[in-house]
PDB file of the backbone (N, CA, C, O) and the ligand in Angstrom, with CONECT records:
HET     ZN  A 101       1
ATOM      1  N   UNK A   1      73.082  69.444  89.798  1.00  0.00           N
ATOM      2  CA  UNK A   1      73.098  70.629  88.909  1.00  0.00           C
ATOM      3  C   UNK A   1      71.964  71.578  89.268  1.00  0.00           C
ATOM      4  O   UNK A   1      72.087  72.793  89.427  1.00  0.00           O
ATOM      5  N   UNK A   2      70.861  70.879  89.375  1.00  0.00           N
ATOM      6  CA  UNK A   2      69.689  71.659  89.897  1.00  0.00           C
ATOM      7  C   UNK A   2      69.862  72.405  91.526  1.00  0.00           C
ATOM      8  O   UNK A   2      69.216  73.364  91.947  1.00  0.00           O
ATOM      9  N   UNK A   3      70.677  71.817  92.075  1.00  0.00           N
ATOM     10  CA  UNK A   3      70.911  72.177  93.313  1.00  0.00           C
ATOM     11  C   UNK A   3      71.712  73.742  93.128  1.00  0.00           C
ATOM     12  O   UNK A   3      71.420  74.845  93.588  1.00  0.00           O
ATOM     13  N   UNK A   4      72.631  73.371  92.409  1.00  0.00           N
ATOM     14  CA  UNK A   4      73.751  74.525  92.390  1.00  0.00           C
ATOM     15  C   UNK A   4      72.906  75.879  92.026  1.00  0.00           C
ATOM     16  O   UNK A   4      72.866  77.023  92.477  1.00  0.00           O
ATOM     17  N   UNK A   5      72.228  75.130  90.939  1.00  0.00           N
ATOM     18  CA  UNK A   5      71.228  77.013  90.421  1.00  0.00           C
ATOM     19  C   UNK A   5      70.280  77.262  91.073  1.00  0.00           C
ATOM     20  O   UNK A   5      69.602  78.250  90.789  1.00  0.00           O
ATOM     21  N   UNK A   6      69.919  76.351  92.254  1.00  0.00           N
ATOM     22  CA  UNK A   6      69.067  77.445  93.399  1.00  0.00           C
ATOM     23  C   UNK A   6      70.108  77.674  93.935  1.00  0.00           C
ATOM     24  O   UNK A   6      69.829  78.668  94.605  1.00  0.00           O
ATOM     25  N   UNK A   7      70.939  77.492  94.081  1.00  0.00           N
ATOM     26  CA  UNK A   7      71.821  78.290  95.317  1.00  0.00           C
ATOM     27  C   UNK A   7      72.767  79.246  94.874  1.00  0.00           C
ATOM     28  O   UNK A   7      73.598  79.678  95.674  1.00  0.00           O
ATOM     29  N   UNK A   8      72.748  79.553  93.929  1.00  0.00           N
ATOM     30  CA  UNK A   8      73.393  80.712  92.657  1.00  0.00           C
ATOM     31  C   UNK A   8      71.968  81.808  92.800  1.00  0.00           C
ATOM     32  O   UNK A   8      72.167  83.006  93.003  1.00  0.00           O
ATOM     33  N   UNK A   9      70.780  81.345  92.693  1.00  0.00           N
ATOM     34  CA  UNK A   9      70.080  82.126  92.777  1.00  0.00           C
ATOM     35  C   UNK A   9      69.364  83.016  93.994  1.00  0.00           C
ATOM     36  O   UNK A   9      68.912  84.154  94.121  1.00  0.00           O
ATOM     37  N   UNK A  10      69.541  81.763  94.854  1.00  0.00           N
ATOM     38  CA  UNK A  10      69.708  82.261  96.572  1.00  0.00           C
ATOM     39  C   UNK A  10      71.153  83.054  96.767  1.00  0.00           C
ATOM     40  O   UNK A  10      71.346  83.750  97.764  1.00  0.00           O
ATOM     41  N   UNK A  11      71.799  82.946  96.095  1.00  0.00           N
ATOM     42  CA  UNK A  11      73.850  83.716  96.364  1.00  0.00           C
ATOM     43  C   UNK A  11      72.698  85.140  95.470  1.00  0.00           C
ATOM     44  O   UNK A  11      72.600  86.089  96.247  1.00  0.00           O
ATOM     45  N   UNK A  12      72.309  85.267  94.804  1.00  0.00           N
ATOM     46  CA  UNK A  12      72.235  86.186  93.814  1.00  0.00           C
ATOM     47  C   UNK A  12      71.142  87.257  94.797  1.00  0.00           C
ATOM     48  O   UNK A  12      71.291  88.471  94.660  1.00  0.00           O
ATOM     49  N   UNK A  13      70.386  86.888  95.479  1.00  0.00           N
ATOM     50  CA  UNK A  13      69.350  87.417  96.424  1.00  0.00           C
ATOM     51  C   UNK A  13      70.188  87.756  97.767  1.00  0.00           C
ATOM     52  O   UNK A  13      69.965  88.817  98.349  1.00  0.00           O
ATOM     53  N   UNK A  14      70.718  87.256  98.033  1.00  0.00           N
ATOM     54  CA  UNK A  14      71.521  87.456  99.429  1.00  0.00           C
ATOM     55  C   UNK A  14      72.038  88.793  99.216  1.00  0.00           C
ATOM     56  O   UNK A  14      71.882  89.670 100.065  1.00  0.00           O
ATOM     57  N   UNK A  15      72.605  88.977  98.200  1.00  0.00           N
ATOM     58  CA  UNK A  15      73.560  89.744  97.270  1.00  0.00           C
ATOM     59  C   UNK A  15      72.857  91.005  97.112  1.00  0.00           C
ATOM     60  O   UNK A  15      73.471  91.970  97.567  1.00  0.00           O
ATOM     61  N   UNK A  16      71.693  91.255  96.567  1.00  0.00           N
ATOM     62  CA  UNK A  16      70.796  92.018  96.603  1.00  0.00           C
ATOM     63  C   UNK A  16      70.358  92.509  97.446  1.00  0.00           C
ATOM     64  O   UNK A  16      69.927  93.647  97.259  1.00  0.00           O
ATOM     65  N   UNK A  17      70.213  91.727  99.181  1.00  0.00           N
ATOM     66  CA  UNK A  17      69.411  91.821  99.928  1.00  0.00           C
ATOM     67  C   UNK A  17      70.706  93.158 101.066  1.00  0.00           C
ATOM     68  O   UNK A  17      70.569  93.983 101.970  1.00  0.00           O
ATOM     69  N   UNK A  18      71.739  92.634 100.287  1.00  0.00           N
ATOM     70  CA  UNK A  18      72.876  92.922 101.371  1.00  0.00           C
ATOM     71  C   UNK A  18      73.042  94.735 100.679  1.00  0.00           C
ATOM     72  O   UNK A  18      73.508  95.678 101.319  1.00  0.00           O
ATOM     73  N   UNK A  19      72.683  94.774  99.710  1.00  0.00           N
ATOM     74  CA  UNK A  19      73.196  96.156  98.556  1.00  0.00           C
ATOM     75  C   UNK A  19      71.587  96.878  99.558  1.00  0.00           C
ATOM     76  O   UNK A  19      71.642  98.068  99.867  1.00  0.00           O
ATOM     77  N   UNK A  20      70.737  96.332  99.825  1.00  0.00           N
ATOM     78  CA  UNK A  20      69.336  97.328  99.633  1.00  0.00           C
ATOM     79  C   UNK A  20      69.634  97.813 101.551  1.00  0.00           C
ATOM     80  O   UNK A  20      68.962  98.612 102.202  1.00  0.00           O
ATOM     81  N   UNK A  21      70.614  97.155 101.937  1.00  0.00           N
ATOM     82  CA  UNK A  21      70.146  97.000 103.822  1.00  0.00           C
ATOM     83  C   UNK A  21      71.604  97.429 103.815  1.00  0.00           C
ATOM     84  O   UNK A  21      71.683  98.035 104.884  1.00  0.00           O
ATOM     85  N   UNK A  22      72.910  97.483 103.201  1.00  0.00           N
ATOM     86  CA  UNK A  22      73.928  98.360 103.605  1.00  0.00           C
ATOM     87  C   UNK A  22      74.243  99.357 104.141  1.00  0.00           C
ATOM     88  O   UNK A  22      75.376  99.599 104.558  1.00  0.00           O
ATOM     89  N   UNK A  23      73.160 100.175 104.217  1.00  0.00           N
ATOM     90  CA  UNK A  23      73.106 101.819 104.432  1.00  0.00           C
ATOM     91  C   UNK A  23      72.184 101.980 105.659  1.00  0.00           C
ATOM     92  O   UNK A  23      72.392 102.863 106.491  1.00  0.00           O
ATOM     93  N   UNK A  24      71.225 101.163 105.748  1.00  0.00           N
ATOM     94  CA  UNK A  24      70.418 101.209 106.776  1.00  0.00           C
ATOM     95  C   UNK A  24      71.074 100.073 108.012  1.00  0.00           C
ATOM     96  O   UNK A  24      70.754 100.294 109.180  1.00  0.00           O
ATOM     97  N   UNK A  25      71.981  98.882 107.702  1.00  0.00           N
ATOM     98  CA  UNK A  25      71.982  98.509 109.175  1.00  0.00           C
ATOM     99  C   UNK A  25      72.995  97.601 107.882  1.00  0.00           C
ATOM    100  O   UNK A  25      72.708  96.865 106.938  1.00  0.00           O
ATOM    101  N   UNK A  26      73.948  97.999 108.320  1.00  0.00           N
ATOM    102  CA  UNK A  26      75.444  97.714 107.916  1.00  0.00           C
ATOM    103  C   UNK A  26      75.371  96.155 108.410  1.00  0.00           C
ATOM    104  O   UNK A  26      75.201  95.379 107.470  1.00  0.00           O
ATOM    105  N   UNK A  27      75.465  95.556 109.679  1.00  0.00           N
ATOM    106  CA  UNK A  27      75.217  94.636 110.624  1.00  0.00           C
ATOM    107  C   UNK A  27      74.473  93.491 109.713  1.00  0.00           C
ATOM    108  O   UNK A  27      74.839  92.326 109.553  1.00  0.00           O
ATOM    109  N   UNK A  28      73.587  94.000 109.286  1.00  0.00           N
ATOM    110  CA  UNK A  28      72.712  92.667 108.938  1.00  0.00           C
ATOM    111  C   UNK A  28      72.324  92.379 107.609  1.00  0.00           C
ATOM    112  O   UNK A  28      71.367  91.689 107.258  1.00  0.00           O
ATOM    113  N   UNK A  29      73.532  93.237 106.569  1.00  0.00           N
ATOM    114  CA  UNK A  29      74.104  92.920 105.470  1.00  0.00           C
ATOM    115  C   UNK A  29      75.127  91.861 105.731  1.00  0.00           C
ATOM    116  O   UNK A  29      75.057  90.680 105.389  1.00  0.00           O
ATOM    117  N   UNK A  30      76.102  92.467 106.397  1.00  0.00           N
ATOM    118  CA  UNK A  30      77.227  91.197 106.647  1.00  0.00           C
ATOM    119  C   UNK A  30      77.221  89.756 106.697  1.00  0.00           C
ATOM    120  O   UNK A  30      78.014  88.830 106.528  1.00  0.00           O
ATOM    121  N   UNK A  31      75.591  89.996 107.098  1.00  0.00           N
ATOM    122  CA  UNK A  31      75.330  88.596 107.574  1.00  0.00           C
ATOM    123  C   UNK A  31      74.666  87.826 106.385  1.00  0.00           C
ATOM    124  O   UNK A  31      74.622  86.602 106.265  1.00  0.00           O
ATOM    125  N   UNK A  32      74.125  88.825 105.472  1.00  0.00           N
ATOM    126  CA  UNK A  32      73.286  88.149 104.216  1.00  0.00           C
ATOM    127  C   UNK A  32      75.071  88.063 103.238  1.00  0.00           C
ATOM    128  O   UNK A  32      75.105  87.503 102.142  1.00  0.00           O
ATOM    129  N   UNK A  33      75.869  88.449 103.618  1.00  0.00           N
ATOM    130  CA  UNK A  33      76.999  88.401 102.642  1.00  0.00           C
ATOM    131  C   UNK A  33      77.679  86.896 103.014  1.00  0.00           C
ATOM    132  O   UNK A  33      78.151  86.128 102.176  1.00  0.00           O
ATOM    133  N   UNK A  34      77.592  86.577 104.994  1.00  0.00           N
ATOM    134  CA  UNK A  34      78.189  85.659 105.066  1.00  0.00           C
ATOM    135  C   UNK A  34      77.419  84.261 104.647  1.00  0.00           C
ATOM    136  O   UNK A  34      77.897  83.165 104.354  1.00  0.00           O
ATOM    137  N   UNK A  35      76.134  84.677 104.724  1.00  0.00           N
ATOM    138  CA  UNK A  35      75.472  83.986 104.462  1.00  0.00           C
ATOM    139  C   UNK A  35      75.262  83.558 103.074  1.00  0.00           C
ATOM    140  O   UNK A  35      74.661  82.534 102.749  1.00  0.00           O
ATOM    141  N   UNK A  36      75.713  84.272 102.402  1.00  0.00           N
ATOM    142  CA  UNK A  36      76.180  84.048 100.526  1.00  0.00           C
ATOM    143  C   UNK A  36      77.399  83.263 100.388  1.00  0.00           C
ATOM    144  O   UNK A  36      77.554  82.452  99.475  1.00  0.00           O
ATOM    145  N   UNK A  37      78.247  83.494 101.270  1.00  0.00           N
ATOM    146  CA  UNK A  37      79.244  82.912 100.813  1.00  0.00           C
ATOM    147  C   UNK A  37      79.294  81.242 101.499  1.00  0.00           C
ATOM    148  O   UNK A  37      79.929  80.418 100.840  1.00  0.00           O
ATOM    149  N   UNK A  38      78.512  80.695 103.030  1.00  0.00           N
ATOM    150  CA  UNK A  38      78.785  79.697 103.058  1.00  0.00           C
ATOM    151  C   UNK A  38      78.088  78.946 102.172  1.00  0.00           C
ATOM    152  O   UNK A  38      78.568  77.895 101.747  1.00  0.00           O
ATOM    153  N   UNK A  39      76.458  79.545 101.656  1.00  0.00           N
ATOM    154  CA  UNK A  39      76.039  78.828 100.358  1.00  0.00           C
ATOM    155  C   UNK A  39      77.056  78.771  99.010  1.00  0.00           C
ATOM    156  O   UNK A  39      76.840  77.892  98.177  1.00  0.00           O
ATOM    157  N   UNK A  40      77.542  79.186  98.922  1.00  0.00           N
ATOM    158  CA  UNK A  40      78.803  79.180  97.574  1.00  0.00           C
ATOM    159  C   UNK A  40      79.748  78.209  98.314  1.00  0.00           C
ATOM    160  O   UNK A  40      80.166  77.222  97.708  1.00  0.00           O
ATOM    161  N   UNK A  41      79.981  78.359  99.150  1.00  0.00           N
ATOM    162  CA  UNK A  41      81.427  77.249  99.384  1.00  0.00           C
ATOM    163  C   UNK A  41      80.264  75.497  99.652  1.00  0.00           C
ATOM    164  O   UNK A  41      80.582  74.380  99.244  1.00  0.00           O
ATOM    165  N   UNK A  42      79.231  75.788 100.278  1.00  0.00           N
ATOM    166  CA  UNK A  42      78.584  74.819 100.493  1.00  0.00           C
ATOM    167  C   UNK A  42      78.718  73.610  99.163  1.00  0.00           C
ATOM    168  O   UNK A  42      79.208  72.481  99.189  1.00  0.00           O
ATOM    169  N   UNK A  43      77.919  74.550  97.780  1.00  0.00           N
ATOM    170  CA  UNK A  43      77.558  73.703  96.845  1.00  0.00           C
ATOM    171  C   UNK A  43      78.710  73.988  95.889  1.00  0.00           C
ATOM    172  O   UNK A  43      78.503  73.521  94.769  1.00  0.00           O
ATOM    173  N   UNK A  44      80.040  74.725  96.050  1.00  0.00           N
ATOM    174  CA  UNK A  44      81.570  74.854  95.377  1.00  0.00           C
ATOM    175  C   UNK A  44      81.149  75.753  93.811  1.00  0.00           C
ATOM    176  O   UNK A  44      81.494  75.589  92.641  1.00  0.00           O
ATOM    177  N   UNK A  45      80.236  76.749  94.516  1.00  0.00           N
ATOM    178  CA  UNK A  45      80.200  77.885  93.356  1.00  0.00           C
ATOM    179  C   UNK A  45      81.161  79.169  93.748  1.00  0.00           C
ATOM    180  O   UNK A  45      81.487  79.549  94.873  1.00  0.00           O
ATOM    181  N   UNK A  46      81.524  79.738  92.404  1.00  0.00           N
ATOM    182  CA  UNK A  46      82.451  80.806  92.311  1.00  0.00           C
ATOM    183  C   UNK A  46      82.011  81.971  93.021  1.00  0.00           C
ATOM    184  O   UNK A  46      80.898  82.184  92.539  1.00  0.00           O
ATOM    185  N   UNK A  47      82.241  82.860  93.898  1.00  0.00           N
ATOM    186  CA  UNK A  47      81.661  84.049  94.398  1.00  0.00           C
ATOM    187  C   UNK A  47      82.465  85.000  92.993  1.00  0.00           C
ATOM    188  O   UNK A  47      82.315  86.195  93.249  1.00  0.00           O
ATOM    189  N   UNK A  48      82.976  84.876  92.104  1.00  0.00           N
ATOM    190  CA  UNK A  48      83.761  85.749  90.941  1.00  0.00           C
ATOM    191  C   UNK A  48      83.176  87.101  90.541  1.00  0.00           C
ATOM    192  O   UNK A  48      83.750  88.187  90.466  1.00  0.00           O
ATOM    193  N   UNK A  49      81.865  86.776  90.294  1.00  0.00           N
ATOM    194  CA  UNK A  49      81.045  87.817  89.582  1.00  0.00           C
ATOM    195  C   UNK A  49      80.831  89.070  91.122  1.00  0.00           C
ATOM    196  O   UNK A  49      80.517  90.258  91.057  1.00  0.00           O
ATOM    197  N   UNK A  50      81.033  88.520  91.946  1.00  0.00           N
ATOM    198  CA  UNK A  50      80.998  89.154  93.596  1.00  0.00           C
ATOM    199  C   UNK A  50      81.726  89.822  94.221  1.00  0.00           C
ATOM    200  O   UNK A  50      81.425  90.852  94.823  1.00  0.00           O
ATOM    201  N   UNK A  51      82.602  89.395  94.164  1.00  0.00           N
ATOM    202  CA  UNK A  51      83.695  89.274  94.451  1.00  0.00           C
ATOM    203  C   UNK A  51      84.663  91.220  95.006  1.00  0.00           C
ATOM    204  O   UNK A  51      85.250  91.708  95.971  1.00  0.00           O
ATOM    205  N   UNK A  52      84.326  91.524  93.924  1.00  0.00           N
ATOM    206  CA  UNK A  52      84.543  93.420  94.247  1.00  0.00           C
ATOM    207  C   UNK A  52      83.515  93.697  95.200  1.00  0.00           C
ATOM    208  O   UNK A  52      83.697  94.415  96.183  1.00  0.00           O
ATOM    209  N   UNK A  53      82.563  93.200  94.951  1.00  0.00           N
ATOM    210  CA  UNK A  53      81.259  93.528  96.038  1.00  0.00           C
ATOM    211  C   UNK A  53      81.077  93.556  97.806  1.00  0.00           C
ATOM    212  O   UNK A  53      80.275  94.152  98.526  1.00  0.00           O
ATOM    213  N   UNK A  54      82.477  92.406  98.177  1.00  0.00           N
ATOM    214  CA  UNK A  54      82.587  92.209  99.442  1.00  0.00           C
ATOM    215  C   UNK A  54      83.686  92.203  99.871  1.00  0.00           C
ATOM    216  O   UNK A  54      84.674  91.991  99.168  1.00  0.00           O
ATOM    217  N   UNK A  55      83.727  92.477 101.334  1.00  0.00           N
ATOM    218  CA  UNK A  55      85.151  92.004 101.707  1.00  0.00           C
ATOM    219  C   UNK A  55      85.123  91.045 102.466  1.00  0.00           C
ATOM    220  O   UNK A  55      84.839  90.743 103.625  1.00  0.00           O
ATOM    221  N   UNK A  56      85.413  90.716 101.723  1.00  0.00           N
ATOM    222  CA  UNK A  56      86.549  88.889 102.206  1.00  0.00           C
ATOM    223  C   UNK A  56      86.639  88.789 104.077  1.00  0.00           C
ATOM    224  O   UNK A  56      86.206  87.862 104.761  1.00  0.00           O
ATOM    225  N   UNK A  57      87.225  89.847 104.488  1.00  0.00           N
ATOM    226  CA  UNK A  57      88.114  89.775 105.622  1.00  0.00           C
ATOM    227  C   UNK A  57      86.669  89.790 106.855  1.00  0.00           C
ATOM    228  O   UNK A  57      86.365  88.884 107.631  1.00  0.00           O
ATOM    229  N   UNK A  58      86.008  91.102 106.676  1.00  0.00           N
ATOM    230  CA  UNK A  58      85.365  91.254 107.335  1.00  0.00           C
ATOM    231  C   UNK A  58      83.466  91.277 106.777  1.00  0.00           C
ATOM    232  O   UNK A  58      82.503  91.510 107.508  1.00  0.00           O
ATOM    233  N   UNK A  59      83.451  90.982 105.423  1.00  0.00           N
ATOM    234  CA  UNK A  59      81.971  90.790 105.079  1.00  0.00           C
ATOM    235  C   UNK A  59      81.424  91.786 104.694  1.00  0.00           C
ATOM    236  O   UNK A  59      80.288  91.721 104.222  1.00  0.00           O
ATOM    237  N   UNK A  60      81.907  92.624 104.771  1.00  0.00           N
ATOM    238  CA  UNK A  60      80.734  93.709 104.698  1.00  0.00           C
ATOM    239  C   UNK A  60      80.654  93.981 103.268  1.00  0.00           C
ATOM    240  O   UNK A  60      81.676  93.887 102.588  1.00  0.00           O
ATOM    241  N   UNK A  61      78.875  94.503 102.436  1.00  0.00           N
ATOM    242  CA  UNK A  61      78.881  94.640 101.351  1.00  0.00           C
ATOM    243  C   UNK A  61      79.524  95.890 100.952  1.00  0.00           C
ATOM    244  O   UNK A  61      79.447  96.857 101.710  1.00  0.00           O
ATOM    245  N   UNK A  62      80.119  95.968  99.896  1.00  0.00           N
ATOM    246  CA  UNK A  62      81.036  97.233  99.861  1.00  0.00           C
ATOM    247  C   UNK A  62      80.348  97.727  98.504  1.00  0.00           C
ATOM    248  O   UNK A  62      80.027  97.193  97.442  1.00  0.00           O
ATOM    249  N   UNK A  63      80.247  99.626  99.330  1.00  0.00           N
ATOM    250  CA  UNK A  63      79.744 100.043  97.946  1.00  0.00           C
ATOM    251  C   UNK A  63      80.784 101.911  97.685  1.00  0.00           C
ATOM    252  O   UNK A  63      80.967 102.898  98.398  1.00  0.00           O
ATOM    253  N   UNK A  64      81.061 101.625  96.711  1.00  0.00           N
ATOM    254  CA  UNK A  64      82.405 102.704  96.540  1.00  0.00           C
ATOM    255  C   UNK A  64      81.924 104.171  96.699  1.00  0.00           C
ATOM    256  O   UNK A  64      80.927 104.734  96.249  1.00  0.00           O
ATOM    257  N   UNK A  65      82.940 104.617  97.480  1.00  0.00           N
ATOM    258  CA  UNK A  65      82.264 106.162  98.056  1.00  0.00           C
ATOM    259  C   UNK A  65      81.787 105.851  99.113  1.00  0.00           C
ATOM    260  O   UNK A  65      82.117 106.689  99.952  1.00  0.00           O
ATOM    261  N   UNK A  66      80.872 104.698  99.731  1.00  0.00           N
ATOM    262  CA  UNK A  66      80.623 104.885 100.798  1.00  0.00           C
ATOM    263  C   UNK A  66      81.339 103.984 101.721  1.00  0.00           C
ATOM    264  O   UNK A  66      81.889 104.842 102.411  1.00  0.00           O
ATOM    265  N   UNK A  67      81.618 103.152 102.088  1.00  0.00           N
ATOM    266  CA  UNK A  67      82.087 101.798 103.194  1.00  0.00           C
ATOM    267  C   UNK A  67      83.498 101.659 101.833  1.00  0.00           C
ATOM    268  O   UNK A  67      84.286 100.781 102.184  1.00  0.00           O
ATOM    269  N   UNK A  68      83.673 101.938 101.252  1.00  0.00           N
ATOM    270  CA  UNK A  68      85.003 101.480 100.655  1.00  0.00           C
ATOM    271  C   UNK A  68      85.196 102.459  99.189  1.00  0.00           C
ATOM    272  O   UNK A  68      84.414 102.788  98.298  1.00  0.00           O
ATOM    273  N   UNK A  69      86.786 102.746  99.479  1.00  0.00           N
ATOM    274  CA  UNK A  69      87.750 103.670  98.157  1.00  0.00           C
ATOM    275  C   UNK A  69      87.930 102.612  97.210  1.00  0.00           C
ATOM    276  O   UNK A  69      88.164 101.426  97.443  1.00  0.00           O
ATOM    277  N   UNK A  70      87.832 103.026  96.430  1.00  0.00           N
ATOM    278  CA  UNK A  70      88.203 101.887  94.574  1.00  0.00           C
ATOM    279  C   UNK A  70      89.355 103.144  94.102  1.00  0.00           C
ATOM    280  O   UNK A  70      88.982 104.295  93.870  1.00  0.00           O
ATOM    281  N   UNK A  71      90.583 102.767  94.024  1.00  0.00           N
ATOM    282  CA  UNK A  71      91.006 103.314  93.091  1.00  0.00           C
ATOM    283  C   UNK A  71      92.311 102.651  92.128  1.00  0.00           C
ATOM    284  O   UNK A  71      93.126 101.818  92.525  1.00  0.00           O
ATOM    285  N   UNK A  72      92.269 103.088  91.170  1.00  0.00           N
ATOM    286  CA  UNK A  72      92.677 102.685  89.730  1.00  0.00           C
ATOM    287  C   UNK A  72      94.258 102.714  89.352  1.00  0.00           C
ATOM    288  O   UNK A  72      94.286 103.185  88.215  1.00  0.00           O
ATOM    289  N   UNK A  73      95.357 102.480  89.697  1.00  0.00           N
ATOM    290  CA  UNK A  73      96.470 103.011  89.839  1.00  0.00           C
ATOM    291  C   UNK A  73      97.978 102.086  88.754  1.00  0.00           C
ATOM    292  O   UNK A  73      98.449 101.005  89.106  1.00  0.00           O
ATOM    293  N   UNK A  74      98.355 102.706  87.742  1.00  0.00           N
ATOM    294  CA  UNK A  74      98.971 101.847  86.817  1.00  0.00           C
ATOM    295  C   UNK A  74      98.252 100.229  86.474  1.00  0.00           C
ATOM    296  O   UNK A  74      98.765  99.147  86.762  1.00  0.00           O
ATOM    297  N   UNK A  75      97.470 100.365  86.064  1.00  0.00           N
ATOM    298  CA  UNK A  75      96.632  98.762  85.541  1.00  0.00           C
ATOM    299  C   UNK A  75      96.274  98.057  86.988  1.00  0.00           C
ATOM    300  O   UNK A  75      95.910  96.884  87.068  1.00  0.00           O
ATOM    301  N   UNK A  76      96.430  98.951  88.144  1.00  0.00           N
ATOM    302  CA  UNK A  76      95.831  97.823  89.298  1.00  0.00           C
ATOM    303  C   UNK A  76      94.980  98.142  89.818  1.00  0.00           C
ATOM    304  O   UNK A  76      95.190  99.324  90.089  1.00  0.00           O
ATOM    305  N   UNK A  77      93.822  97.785  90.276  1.00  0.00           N
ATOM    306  CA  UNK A  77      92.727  98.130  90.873  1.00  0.00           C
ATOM    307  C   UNK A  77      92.816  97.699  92.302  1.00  0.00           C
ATOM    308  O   UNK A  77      93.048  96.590  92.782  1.00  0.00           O
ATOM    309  N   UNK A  78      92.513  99.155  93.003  1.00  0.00           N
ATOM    310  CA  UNK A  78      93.165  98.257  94.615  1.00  0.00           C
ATOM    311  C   UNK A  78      91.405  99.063  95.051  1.00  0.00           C
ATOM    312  O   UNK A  78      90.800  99.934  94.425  1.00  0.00           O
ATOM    313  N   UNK A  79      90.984  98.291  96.412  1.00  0.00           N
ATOM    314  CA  UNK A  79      89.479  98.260  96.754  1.00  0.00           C
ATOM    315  C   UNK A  79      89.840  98.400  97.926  1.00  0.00           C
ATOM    316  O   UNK A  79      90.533  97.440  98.260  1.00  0.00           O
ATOM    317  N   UNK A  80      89.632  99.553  99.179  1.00  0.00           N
ATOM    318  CA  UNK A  80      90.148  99.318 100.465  1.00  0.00           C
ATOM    319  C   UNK A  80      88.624  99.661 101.437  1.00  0.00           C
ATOM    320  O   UNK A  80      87.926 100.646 101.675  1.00  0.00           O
ATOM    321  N   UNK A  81      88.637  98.225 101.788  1.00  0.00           N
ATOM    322  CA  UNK A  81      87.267  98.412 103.024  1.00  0.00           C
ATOM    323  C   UNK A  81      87.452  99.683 104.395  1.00  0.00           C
ATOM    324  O   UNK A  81      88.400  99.858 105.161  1.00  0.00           O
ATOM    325  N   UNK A  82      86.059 100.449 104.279  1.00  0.00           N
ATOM    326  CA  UNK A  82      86.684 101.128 105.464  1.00  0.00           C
ATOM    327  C   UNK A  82      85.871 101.430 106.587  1.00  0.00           C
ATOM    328  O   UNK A  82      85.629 102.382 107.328  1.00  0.00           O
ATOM    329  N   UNK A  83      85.320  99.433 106.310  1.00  0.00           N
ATOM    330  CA  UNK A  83      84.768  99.253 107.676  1.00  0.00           C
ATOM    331  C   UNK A  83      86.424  98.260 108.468  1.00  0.00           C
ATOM    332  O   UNK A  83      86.949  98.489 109.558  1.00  0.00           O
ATOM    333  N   UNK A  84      86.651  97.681 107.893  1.00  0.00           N
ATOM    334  CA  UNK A  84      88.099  97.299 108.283  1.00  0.00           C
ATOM    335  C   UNK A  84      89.440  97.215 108.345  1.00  0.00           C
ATOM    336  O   UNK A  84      90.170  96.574 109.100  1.00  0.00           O
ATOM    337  N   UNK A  85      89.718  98.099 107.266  1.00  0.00           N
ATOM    338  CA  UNK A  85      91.011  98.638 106.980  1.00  0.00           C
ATOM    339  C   UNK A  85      91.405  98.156 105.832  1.00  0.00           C
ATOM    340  O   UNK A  85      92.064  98.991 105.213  1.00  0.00           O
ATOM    341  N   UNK A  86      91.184  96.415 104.877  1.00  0.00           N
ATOM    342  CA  UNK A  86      91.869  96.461 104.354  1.00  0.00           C
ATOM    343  C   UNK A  86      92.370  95.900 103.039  1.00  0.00           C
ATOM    344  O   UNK A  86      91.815  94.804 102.967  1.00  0.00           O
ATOM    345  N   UNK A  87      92.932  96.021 102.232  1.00  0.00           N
ATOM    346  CA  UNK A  87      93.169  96.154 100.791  1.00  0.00           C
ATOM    347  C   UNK A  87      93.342  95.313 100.226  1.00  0.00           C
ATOM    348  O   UNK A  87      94.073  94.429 100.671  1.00  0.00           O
ATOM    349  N   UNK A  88      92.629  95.186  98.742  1.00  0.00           N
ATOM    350  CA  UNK A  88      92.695  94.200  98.104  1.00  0.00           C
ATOM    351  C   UNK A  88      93.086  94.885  96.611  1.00  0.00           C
ATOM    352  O   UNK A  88      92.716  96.015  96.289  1.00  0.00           O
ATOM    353  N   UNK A  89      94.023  93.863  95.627  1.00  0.00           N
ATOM    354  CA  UNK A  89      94.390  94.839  94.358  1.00  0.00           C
ATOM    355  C   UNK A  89      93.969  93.711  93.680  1.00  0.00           C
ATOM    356  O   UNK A  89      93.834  92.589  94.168  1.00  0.00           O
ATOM    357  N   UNK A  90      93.746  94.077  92.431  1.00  0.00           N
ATOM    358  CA  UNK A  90      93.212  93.327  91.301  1.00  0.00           C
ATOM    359  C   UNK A  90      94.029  93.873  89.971  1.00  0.00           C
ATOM    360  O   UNK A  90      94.068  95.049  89.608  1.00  0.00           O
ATOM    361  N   UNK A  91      94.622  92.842  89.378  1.00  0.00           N
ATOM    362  CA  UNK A  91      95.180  93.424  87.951  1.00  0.00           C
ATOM    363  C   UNK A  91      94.326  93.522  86.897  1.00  0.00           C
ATOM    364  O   UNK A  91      93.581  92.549  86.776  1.00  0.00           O
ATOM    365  N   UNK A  92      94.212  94.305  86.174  1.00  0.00           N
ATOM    366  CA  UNK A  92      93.348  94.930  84.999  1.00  0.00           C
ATOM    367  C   UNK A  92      93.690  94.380  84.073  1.00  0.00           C
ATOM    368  O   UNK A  92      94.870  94.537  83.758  1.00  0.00           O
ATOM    369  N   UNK A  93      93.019  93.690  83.412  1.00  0.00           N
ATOM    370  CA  UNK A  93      93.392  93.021  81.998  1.00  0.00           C
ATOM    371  C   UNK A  93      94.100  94.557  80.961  1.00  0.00           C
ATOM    372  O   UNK A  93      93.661  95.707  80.949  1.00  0.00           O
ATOM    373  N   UNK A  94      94.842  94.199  80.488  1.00  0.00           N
ATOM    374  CA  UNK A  94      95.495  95.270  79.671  1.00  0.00           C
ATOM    375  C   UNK A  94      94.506  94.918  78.115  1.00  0.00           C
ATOM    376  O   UNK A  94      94.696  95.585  77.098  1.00  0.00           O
TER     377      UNK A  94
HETATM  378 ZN    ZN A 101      86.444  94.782 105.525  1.00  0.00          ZN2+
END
């Protein structure tokens, strides 16, 4: 248990580290993102709360307006990376 909440809290810094270095060197965010996520799969924590934050496909931290479009369309939220092309939708709780 103690294990998991340093590594929630190390996921939570990675996370941070990847939002402050996005803009300045795209490259070596990706890597604090991939590096978030094998700690989450490592100790079988949720990336959930994250989850809009990255893309999946290719890593990169995504921040809207810049590296990725968010838009809102009949209750679905679709997120399209545009460091890689590509789309993810999310249904909106009604
Ligand atoms: Zn991508």
């Amino acid at each position: 248990m103690k294990e998991k909440q340093k590594a929630l809290e190390e996921i939570e810094r990675l996370f941070e580290l990847a939002k402050k270095t996005v803009k300045k060197d795209a490259e070596k965010a990706r890597r604090y993102v991939k590096k978030a996520r094998r700690k989450a799969m490592k100790v079988k924590v949720s990336l959930r709360k994250y989850k809009k934050n990255f893309c999946k496909k290719c890593n990169s931290y995504l921040i809207p307006g810049y590296n990725c479009k968010v838009r809102i369309n009949k209750g679905v939220l679709s997120i399209k990376c545009l460091e890689c092309g590509s789309y993810r939708r999310y249904k909106l709780k009604a």
